[in-house]
N, C-alpha and C positions, 0 to 999 in steps of 0.2 A: 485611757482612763477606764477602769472596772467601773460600768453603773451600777449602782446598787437598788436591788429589788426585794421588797418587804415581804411583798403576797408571796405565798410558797407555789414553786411549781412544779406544774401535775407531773412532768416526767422527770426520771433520771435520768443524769447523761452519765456516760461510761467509752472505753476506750472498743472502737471499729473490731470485730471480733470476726473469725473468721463464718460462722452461722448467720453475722447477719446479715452477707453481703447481698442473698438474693432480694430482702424486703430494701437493703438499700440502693440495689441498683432497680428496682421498681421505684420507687418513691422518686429518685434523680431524673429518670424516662419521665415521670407521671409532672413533675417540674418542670420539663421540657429542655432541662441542661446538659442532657448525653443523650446518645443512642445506647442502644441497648448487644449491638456488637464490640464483644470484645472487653464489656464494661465487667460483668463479673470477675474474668482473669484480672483485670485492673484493681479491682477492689479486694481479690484476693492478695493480691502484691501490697498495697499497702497496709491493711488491715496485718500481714507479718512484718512489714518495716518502717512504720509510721503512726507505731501505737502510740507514743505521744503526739501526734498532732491530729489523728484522726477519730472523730466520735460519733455517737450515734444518743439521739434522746429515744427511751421507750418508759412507752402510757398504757398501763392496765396489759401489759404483753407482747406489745404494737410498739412497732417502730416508725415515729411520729418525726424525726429529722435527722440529718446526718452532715455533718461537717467534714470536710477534708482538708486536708495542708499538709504543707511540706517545710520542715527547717532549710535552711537553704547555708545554714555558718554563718549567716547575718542576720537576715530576715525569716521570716516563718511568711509564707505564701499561704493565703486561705484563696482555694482556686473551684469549690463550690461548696456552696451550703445549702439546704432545703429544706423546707417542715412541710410537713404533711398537710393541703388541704384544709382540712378538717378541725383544724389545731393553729392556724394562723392567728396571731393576735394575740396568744397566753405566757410568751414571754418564752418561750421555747428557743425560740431563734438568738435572742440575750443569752439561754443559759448556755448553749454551745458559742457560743463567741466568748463570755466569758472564761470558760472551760480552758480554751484553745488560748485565752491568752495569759492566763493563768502559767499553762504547762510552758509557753512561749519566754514569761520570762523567766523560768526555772530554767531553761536551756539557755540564757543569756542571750537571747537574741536582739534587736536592737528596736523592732518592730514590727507590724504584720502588716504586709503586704497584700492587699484585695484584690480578685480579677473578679467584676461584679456588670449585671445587667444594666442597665439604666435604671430599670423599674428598681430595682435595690438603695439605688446608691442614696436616699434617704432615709435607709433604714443604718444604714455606716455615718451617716454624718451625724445622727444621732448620739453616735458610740465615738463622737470625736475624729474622724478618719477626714482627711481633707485629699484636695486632688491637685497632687502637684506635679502633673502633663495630663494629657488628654485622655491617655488609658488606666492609669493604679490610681486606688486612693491607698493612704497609707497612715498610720495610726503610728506614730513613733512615741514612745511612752519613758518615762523617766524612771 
């Protein structure tokens, strides 16, 4: 289920572009969700193969979060997400899930699939996402 959000928010999100990958592999480190070897070649690869499911929100020129996924021909895997610090709490985090599931079901897929911290996993239940084993929550939408 798309939440729907009144207040307009401060960033745009837009599809993982090859320039943004060094603010987005800092932002991911500065999250504490990747190391920082190896992570630009990474984000170079998807950022060419993954432009539907990967995005980036940017505020006043700044790249303030960055979501990643993968269509898998059933599911779309969201295997990290981040916002900026500075910018938690403005709905930022909503517009890139939104975004992502948007494009999720233009590709037919059946659901999006979470690999998430603990600290997260009340920011997904919120967005409808339930945990059916021990490791995925998972948002199957109609």
């Amino acid at each position: 289920m798309e939440r729907d959000f009144r207040r307009k928010n401060p960033a745009k999100i837009r599809a993982l572009r090859i320039p943004d990958i060094f603010e987005a592999a800092g932002l991911l480190v500065e999250a504490g969700l990747c190391e920082r070897k190896s992570l630009v070649k990474r984000l170079r690869w998807l950022a060419k193969h993954h432009r539907q499911t990967c995005y980036v929100a940017k505020s006043d020129g700044k790249l303030v979060g960055v979501l990643l996924a993968c269509y898998t021909g059933f599911h779309v895997f969201l295997v990290q997400m981040a916002v900026a610090s500075g910018t938690r709490g403005k709905r930022i985090g909503l517009a890139l899930h939104n975004r992502l599931l948007r494009s999720a079901r233009k590709l037919g897929a059946k659901g999006i699939i979470v690999d998430s911290w603990l600290s997260s996993v009340g920011f997904y239940y919120k967005l409808n996402y339930r945990m059916p084993g021990v490791v995925f929550l998972i948002n199957n939408f109609k």
